[in-house]
C-alpha positions as CSV (number, residue, x, y, z in Angstrom):
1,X,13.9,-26.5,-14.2
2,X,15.3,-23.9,-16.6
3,X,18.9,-25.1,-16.7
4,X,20.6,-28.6,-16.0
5,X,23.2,-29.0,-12.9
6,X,20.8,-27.4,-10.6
7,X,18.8,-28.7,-7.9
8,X,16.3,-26.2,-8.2
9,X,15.9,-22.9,-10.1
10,X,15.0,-21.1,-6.6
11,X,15.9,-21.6,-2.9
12,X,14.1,-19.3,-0.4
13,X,15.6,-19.3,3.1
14,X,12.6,-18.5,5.2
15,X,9.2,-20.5,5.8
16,X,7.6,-17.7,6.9
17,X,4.5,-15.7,5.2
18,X,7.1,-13.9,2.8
19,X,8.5,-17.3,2.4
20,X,5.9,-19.5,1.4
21,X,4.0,-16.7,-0.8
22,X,7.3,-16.4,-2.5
23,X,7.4,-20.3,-3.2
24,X,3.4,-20.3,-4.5
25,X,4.3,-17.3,-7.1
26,X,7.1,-18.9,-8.2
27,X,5.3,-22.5,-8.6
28,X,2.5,-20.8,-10.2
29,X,5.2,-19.1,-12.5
30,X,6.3,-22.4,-13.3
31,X,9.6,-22.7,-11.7
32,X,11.3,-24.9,-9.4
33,X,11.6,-24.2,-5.9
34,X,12.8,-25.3,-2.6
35,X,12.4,-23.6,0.7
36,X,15.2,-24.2,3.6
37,X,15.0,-22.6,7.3
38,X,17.0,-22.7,10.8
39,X,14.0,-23.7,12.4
40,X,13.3,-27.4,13.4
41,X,9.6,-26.6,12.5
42,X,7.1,-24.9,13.4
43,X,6.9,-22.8,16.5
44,X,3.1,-22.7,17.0
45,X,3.6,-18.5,17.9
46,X,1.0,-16.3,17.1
47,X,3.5,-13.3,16.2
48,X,1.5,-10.6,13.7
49,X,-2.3,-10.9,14.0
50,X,-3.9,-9.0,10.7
51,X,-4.0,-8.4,7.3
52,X,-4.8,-5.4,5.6
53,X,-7.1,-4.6,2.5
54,X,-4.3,-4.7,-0.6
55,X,-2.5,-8.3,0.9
56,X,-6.3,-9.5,1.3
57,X,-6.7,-8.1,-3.0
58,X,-3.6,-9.9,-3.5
59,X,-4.9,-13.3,-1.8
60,X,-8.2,-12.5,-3.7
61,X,-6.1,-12.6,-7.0
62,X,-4.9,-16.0,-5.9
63,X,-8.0,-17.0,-5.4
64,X,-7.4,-18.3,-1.8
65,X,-8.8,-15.8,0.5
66,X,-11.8,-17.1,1.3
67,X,-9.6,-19.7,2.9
68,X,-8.4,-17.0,5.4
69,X,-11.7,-15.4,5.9
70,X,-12.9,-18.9,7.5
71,X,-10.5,-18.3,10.0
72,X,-10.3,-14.7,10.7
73,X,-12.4,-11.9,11.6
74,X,-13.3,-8.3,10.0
75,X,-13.0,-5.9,12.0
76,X,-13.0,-1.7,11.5
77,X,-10.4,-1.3,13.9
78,X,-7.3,0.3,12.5
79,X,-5.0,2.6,14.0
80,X,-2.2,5.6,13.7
81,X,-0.2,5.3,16.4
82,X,-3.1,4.5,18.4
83,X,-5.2,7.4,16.8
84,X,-8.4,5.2,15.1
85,X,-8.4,5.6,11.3
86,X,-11.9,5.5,9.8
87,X,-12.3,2.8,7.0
88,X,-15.6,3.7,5.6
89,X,-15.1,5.0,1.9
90,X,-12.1,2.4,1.4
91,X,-12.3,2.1,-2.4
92,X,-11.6,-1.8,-2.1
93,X,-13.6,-4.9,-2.1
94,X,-12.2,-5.4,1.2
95,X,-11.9,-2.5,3.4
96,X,-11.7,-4.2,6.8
97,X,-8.9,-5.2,8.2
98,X,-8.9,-9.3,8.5
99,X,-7.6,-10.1,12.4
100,X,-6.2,-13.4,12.0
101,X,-2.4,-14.7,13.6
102,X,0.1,-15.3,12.2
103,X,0.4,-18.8,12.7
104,X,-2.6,-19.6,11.1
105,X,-1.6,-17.6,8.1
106,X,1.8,-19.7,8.2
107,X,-0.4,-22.7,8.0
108,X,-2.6,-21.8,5.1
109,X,-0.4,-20.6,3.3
110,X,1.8,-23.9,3.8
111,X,-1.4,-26.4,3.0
112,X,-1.6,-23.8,-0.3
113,X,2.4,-24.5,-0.8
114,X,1.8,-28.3,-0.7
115,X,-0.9,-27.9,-2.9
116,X,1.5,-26.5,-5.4
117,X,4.4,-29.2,-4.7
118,X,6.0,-27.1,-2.1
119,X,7.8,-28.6,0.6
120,X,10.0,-27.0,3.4
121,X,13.0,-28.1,4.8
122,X,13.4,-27.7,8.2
123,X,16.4,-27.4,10.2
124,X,18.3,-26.3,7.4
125,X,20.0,-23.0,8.2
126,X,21.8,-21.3,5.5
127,X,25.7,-20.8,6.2
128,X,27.4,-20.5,3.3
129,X,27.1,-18.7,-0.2
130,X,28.6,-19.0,-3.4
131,X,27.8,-17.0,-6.3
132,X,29.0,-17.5,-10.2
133,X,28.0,-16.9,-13.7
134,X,25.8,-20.0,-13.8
135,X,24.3,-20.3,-10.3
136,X,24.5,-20.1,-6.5
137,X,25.6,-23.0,-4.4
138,X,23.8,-22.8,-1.1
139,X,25.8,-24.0,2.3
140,X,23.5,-25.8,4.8
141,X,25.4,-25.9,7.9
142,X,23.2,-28.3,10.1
143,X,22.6,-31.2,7.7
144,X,26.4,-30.6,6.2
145,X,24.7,-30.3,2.8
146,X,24.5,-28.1,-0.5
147,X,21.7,-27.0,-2.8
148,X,22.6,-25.1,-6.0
149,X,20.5,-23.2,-7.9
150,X,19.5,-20.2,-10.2
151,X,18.8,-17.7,-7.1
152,X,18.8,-17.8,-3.6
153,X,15.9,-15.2,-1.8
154,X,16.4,-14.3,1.9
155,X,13.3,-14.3,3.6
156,X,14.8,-15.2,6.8
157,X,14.1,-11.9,8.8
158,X,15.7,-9.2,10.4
159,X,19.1,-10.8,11.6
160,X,19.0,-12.2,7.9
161,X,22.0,-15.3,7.5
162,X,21.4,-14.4,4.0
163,X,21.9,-10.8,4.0
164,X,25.3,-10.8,5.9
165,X,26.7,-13.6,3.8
166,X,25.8,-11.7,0.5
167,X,27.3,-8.9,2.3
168,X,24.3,-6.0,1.5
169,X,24.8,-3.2,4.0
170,X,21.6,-3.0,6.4
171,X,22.2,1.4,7.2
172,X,19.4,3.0,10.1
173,X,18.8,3.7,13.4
174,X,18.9,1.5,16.5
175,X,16.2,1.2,19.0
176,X,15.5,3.6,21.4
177,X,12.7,2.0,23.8
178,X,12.0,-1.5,24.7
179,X,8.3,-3.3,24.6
180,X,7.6,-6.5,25.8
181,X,4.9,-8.1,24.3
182,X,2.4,-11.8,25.5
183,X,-0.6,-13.8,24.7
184,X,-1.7,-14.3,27.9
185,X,-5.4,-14.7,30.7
186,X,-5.9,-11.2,31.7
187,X,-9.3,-11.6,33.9
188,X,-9.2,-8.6,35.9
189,X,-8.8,-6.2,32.4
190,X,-11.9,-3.4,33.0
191,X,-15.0,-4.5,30.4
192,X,-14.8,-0.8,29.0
193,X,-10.5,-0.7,28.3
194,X,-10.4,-0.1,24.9
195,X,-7.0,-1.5,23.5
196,X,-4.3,1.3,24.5
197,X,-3.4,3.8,27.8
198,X,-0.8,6.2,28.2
199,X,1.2,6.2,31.5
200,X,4.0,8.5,32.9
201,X,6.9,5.9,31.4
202,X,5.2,4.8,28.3
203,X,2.2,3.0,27.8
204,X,0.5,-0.6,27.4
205,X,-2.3,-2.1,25.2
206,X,-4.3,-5.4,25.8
207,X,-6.3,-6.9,22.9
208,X,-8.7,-9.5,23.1
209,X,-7.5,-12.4,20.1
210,X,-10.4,-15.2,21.8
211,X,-12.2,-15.8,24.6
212,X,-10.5,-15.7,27.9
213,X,-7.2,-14.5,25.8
214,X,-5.6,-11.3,25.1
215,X,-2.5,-9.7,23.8
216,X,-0.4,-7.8,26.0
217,X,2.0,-5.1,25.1
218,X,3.8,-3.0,27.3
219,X,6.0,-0.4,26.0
220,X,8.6,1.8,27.9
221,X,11.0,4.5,26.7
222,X,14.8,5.5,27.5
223,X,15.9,1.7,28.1
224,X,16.8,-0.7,25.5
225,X,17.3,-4.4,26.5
226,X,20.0,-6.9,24.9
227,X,18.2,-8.5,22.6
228,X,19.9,-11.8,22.7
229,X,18.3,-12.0,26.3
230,X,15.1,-14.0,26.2
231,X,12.0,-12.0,27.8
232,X,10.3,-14.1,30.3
233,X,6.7,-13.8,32.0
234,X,7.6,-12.2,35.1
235,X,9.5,-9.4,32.9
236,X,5.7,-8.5,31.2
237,X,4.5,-8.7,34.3
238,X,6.2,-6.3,36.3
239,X,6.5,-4.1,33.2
240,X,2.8,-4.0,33.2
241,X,2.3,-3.0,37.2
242,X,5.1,-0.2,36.7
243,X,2.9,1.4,33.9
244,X,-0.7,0.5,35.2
245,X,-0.4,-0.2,38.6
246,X,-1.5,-3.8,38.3
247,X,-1.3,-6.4,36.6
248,X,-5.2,-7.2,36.0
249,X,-4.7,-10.8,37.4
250,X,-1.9,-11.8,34.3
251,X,-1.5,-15.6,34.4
252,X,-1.0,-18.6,32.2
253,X,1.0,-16.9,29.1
254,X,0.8,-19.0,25.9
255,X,3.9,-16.6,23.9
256,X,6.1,-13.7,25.3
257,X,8.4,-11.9,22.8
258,X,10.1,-8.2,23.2
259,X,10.5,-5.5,20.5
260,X,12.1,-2.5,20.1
261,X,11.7,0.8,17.3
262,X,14.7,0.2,15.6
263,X,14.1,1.1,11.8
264,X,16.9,-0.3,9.4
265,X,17.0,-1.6,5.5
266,X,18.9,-3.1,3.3
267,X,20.4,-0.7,1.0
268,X,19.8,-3.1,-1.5
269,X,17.4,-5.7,-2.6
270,X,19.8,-7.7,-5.2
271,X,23.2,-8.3,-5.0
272,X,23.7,-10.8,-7.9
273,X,22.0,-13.8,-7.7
274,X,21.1,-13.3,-4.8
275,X,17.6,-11.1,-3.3
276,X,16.0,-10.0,0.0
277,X,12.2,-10.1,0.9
278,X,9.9,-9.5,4.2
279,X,12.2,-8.6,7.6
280,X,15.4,-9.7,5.5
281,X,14.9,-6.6,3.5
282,X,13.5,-4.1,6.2
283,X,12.7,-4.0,9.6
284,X,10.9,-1.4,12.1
285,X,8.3,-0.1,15.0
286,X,5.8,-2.9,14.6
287,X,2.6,0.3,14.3
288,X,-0.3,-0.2,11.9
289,X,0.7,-4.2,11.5
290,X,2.2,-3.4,8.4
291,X,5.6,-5.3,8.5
292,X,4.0,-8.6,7.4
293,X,1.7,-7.2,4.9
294,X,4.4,-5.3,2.9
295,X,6.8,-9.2,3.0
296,X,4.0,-10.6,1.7
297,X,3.8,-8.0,-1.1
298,X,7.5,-7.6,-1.7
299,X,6.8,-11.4,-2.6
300,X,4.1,-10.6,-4.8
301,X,6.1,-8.2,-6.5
302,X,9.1,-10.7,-7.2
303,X,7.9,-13.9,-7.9
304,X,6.2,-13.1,-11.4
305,X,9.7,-11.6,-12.2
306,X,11.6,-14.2,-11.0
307,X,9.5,-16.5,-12.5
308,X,10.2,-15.4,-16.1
309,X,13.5,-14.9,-15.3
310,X,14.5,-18.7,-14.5
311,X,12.0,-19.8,-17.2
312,X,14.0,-17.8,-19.6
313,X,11.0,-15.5,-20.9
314,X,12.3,-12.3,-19.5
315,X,16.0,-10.5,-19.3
316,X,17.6,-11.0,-16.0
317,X,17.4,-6.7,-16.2
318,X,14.0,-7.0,-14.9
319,X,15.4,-8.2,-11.5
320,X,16.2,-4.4,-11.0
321,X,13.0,-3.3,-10.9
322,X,12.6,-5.5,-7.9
323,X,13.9,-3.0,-5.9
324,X,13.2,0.4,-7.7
325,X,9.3,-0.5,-6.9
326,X,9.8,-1.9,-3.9
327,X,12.9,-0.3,-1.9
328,X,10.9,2.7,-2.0
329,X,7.6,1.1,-0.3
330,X,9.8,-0.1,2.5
331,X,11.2,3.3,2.7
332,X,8.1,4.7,3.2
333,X,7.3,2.3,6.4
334,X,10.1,3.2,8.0
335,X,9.1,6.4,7.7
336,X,5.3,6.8,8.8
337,X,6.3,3.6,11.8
338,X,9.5,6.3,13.2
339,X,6.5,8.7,13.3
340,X,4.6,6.7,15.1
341,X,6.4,5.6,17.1
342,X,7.6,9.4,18.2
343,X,3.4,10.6,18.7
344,X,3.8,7.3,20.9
345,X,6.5,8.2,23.6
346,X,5.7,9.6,26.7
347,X,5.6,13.9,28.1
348,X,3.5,17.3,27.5
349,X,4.9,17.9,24.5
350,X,4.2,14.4,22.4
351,X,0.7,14.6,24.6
352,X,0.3,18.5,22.9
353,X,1.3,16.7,19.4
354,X,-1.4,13.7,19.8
355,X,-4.1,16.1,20.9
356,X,-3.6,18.4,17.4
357,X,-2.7,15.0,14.7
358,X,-6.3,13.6,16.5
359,X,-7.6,16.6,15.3
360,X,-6.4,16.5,11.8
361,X,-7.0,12.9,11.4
362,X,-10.7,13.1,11.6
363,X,-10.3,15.1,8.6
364,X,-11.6,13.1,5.4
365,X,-8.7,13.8,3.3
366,X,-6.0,13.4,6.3
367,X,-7.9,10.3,7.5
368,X,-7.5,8.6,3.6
369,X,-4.5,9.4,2.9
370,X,-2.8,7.5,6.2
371,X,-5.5,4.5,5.6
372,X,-4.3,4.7,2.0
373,X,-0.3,4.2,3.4
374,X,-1.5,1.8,6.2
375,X,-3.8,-0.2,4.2
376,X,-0.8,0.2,0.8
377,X,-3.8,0.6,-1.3
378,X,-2.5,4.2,-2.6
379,X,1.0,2.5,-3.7
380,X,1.7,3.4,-7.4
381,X,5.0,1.9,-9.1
382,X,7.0,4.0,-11.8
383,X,5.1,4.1,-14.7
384,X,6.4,5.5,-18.5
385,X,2.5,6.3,-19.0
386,X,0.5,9.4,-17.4
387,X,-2.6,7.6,-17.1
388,X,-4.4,7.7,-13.9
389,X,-4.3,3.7,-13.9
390,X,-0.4,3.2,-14.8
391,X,1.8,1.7,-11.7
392,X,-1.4,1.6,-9.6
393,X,-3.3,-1.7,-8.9
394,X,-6.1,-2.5,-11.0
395,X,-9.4,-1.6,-9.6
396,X,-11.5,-5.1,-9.2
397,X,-14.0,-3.7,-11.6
398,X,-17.5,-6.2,-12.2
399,X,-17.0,-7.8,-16.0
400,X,-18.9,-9.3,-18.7
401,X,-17.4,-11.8,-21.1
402,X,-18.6,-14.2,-23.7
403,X,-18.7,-16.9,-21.0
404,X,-20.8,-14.9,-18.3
405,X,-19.9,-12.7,-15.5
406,X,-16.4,-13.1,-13.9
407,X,-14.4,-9.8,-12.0
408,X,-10.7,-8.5,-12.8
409,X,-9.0,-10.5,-9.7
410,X,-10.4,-13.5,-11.1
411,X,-8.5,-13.3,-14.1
412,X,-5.6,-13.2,-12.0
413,X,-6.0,-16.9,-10.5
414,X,-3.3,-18.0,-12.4
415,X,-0.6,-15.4,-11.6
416,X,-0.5,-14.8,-15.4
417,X,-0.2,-10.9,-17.3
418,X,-3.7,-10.3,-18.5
419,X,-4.4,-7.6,-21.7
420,X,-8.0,-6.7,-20.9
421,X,-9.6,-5.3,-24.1
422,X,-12.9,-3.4,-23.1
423,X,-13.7,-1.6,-26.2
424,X,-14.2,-4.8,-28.2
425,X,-12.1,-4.4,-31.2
426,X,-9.1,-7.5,-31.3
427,X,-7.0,-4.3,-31.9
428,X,-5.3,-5.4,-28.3
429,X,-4.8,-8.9,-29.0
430,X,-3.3,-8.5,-33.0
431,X,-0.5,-6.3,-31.3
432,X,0.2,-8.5,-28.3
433,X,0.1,-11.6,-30.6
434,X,3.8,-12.6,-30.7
435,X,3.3,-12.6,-26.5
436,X,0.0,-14.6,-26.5
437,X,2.3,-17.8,-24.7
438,X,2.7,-15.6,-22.0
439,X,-0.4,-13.4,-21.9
440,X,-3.5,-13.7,-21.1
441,X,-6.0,-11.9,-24.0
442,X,-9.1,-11.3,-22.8
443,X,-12.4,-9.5,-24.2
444,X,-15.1,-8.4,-21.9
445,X,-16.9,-5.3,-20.9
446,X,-17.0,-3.3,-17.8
447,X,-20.8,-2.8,-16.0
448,X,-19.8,0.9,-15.2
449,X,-18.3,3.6,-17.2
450,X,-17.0,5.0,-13.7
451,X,-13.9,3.3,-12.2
452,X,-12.9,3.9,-8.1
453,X,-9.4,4.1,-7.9
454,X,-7.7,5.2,-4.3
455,X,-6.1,8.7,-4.0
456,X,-8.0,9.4,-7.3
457,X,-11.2,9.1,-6.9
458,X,-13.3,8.0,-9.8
459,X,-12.2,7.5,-13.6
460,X,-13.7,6.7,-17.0
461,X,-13.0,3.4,-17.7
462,X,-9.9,2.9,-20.2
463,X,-10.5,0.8,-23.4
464,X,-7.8,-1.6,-22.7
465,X,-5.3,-2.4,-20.2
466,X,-1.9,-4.6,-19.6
467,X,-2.4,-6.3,-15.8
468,X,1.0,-7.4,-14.2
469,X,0.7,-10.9,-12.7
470,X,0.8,-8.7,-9.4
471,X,-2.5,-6.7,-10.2
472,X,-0.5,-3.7,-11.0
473,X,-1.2,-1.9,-14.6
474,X,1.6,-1.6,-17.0
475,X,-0.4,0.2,-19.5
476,X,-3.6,1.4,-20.3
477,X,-5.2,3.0,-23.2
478,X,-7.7,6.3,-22.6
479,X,-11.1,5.6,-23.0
480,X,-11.5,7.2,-26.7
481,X,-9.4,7.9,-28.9
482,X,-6.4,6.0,-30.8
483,X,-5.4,2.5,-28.9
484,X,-1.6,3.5,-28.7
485,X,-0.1,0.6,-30.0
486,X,3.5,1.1,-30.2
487,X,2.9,2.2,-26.2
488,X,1.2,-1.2,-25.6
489,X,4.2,-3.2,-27.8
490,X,7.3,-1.4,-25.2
491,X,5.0,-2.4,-22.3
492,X,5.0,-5.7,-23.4
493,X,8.6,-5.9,-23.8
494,X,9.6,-4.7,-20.8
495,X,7.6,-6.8,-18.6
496,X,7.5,-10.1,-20.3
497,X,10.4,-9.8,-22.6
498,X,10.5,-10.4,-26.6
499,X,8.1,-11.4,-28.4
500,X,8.5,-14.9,-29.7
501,X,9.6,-15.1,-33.7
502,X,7.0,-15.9,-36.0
């Protein structure tokens, strides 16, 4: 740990995806950690069910997603509201959407968490905060117990414990239509449905997850249930028969849950010592699965930062840019899911809307730039640098080095900054010098000249680059001409703080 009198540098409240990727970056970072939720373990509910192409680049960078691949399956299906997107031409190593639950995510990425020294503490809901100059005592209401420690991250969703203790407003709009959604047998579904139908009050979707097993989701407008109430089987059941008629033989239901399309975020993502990630930070219309991905990459995004922080390699400043990079991403969902979710509601007029987006969307340049929003491959960070590459995630370009082929995201294993020097000269490496505890120098050349970068296109290769433990570039030099050096020394500082003396 970074400072004595602590139990931990870190406490997460949440064991779920955001959670537990939050714990590995921060292990991986090198500090301390310990992860507390309400629950008293695991629920065994298959909630979300995919990941898209930039979390599956992220898991590549970890070097653990073959481990979800085993369980998952590729598939081009990919949506706008229930308009199909086209994923050929996704500039990505992984274009396919990877259908997998979320409970088996929640369990790989736990065995990875353990793997790393992570345990979780279960039925240890957060009650209590306490902030000061040195720390954050933690209140644990169930086992009558305190943890204190560096920060405290709320990853504990969208009715966030956290949030309301650490009193961080959480401004939008409330929900306006109620869906009901289960995992149930469905044996009289028609062999040729094909996942969603429009009815007079709203509509329903069924999606097949295994044999004999499909997801149910029935959505109707102008009512908005309490949503204290649990949903129960029969609820789905007759919601399903007033929008299709029937209800295709529905029996032996394995989860039921109930959503809505309210869209709300916190208005900020740091109040002190104290930060929000996942369904803690934002929450909205569950269209184009994107609400895990973008927890998943809010933890990405923190953790590095974080990291530093606590380890006492950074200023506590970078923090902030926690949510200038990603308050705006969450903004953004919000945004395209309220659209969705309005080309989803019922009448003529919506039906008049669908029928002219479905034309656009088969347009090429219409049809990447939503797949570039769904997908978050097109997301590109402030940057103090006009090249193409700066903010943007690093392109997972084929390398040579002196000991044999390797690729960018393998460099990234470690969750360590990486100054990539492709022109061959050491010129990188003498000016990062002072940061070489910290940063990974690496020489190696790139088997095209021609880089593929989304919502650019293709780009000359630059001579060097500065890779944020996140795959994102901080800085990257132009293919010719002078290296920029005092460029590459401000980058350096801002991201992984001083250089060390001498």
């Amino acid at each position: 740990m970074a400072q004595t009198g602590l139990d931990t540098d870190v406490v997460i409240a949440g064991a779920g995806p955001t959670g537990l990727m939050l714990a590995c970056e921060l292990r991986l970072a090198g500090a301390g950690v310990a992860v507390v939720d309400r629950l008293p373990g695991r629920t065994g509910e298959s909630r979300a069910g995919g990941i898209h192409s930039r979390t599956l680049e992220v898991l590549d960078q970890r070097g653990i997603l073959d481990r979800f691949l085993a369980v998952g399956e590729l598939t081009p299906v990919g949506h706008f509201s229930g308009l199909w997107l086209d994923f050929d031409g996704v500039e990505s190593r992984h274009p396919l959407p990877l259908m997998i639950l979320q409970s088996a995510i929640e369990r790989l990425l736990e065995e990875w968490a353990a793997e790393l020294g992570v345990r979780v503490g279960w039925s240890s809901e957060v009650t209590g905060i306490r902030q000061d100059d040195d720390g954050v005592t933690v209140e644990l209401g169930a086992a009558e117990a305190t943890l204190r420690a560096r920060y405290l991250v709320g990853c504990d969703g969208g009715r966030s414990a956290v949030r309301k203790l650490a009193g961080i407003g959480f401004p939008g709009t409330p929900a306006t239509m109620t869906a009901l959604l289960g995992d149930v047998e469905l044996p009289g579904l028609p062999e040729d449905f094909i996942f969603m139908r429009r009815c007079e009050g709203g509509h329903f979707s069924a999606l097949a997850l295994e044999p004999g097993w499909h997801r149910v989701i029935t959505s109707e407008y102008g009512q908005v249930a309490d949503r204290d109430d649990a949903p129960t089987f029969e609820q789905l059941r007759a919601a399903l028969i007033r929008l299709a008629g029937t209800d295709y033989g529905m029996h032996g239901p394995r989860w039921i849950s109930r959503f809505g399309d309210a869209a709300r975020q916190a208005d900020r993502y740091r109040a002190g010592r104290v930060l929000l990630a996942g369904d803690a930070a934002h929450i909205h219309y569950p269209a184009g699965g994107q609400g895990l991905n973008t927890g998943v990459q809010d933890a990405v995004n923190l953790g590095w930062k974080l990291g530093a922080v606590v380890r006492g390699q950074a200023p506590e400043s970078l923090l902030d840019t926690y949510h200038t990079e990603r308050h705006p991403v969450g903004e953004r969902v919000l945004h395209n899911t309220r659209a969705q979710s309005a080309l989803a509601r019922p009448g003529a007029e919506t039906e008049a809307l669908r029928e002219v987006f479905g034309s656009l969307i088969v347009i090429d340049d219409v049809n990447a730039h939503l797949r570039g929003m769904i997908t978050a491959l097109d997301i590109r960070y402030p940057a103090d640098s006009d090249h193409p590459l700066a903010g943007r995630r690093v392109p997972d370009a084929d390398l040579k080095t002196p000991d044999g082929a390797t690729r960018v995201y393998e460099l990234l294993h470690a969750a360590r900054p990486v100054l990539l020097d492709l022109r061959g000269t050491g010129a990188p490496a003498a000016v990062a010098a002072g940061w070489a505890d910290r940063v990974d120098l690496v020489e190696a050349r790139s088997d095209t000249d021609s880089w593929s970068v989304p919502a650019i296109g293709g780009i000359q290769a630059p001579a060097a680059l500065l890779i944020r433990p996140d795959g994102h570039v901080a800085w990257a030099a132009a293919p010719t001409g002078r290296l920029g050096t005092s460029a590459l020394r401000a980058a350096l500082t801002t991201w992984f703080g001083p250089p060390r003396r001498g």
